[in-house]
C-alpha positions in Angstrom: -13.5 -87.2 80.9 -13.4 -88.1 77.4 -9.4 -88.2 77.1 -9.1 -90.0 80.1 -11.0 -92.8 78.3 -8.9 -92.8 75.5 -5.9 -92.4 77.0 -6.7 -95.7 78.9 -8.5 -97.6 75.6 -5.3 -100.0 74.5 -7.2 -101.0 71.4 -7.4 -98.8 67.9 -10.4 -98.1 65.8 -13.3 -100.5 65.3 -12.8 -101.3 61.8 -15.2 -104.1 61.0 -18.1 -105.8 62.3 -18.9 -109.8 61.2 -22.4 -111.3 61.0 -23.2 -114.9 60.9 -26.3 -116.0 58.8 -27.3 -118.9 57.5 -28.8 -117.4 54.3 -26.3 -115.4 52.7 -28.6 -114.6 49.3 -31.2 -113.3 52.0 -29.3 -111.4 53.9 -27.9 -109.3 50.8 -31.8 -109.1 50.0 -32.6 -107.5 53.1 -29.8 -105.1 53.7 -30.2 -104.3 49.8 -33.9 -103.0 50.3 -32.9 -101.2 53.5 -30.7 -98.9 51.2 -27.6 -100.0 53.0 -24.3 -99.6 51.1 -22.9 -101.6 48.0 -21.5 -105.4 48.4 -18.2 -106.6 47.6 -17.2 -110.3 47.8 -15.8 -111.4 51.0 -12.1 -113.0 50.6 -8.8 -113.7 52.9 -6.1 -111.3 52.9 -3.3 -111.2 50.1 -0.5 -113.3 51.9 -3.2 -115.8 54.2 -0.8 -119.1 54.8 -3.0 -120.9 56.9 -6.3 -120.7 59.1 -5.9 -122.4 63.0 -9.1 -123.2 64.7 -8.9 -125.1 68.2 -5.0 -125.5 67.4 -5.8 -127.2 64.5 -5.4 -126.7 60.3 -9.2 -125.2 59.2 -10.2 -124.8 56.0 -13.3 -123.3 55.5 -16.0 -122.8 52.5 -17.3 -120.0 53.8 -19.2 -117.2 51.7 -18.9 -113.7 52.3 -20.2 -110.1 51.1 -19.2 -106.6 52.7 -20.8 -103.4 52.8 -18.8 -100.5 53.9 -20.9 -98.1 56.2 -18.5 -95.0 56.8 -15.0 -95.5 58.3 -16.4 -99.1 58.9 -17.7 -102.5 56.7 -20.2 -105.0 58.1 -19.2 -107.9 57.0 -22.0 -111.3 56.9 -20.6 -114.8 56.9 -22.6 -117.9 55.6 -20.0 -120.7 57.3 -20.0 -124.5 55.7 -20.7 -127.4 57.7 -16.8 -128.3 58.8 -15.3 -126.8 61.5 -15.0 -123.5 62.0 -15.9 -120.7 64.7 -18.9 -119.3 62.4 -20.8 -122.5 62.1 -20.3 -123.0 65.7 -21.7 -119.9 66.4 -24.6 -120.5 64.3 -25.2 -123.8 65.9 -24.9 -122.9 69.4 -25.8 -119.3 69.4 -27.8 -118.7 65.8 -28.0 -115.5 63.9 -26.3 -112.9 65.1 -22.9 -110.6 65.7 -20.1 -112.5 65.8 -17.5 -110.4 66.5 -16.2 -106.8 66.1 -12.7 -105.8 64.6 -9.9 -104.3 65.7 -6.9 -103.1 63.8 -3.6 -103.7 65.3 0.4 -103.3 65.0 1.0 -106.6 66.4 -1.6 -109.3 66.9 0.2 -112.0 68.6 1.0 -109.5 71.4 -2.0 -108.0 72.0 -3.7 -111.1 71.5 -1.3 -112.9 74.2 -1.8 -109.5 76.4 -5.2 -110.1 76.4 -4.8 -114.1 77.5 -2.7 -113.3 80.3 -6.0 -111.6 81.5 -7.9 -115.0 80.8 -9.3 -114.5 77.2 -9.1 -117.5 74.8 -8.1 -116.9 71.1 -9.4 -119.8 69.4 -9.3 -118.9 65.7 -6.1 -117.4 64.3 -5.1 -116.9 60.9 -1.3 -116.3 59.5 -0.2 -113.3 57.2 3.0 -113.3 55.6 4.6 -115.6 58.5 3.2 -113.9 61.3 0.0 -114.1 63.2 -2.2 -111.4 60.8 -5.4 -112.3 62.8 -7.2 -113.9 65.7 -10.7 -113.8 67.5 -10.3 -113.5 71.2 -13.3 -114.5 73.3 -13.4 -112.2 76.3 -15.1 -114.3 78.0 -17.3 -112.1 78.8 -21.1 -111.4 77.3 -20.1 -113.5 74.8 -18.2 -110.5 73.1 -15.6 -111.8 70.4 -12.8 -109.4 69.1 -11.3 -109.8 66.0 -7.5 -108.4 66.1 -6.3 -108.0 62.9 -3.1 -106.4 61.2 -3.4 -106.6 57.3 -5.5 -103.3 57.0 -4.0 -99.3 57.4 -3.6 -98.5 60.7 -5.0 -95.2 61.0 
């Protein structure tokens, strides 16, 4: 049963899970006395252009650490106060997952694959000219995917 699943999954490895807090310094606290890996600072991408949230030019202040946990990082967001899709999760949702990665060969087509089935991608980022990555809201238990092709594919 367990090819069958695979053979049907149209997605690659879960590479990355993001967290939104809204106490970034606590958060590294907590995780740090749970034992749980070593932080690195959270940046963009070598070759980010530009950051599109609601169609629109973002730029965001956001801070960021990353701790690797096996094939995988976990990844926690403190989002400033202008637009972006972390603060609006923290507003309207709080605390909490905010999405989990995917890598991909080619984002704009799995992203616009996935819209033909009535997701919404409403945060989108360009690498090197293309679309590098996007969040697409399922619409669906408020599950968020972040496709993304500026890592290895493996």
């Amino acid at each position: 049963m367990e090819k069958n699943l695979q053979a049907k999954q149209n997605l690659p490895r879960i590479w990355d899970a993001a967290v939104v807090v809204k106490d970034l310094e606590k958060a590294r606290q907590r995780v740090q006395e749970l034992g749980i890996g070593q932080f690195v600072q959270g940046h963009p991408p070598a070759g980010a252009e530009g950051l599109f949230y609601h169609g629109k030019p973002s730029v965001s202040n956001f801070k960021a650490f990353i701790v690797q946990i096996g094939n995988m990082q976990l990844e926690f967001i403190q989002p400033g106060d202008e637009p972006n899709p972390w603060t609006e999760f923290l507003n309207t949702r709080g605390e909490g997952i905010h999405h989990i990665g995917f890598q991909v060969k080619d984002v704009e087509k799995e992203a616009n694959r996935l819209i033909s089935l009535g997701a919404e991608v409403p945060f989108y980022g360009k690498i090197k000219g293309k679309m590098g990555a996007a969040y697409v809201d399922l619409k669906v238990a408020n599950l968020v995917l972040e496709l993304t092709s500026f890592c290895d594919i493996t």
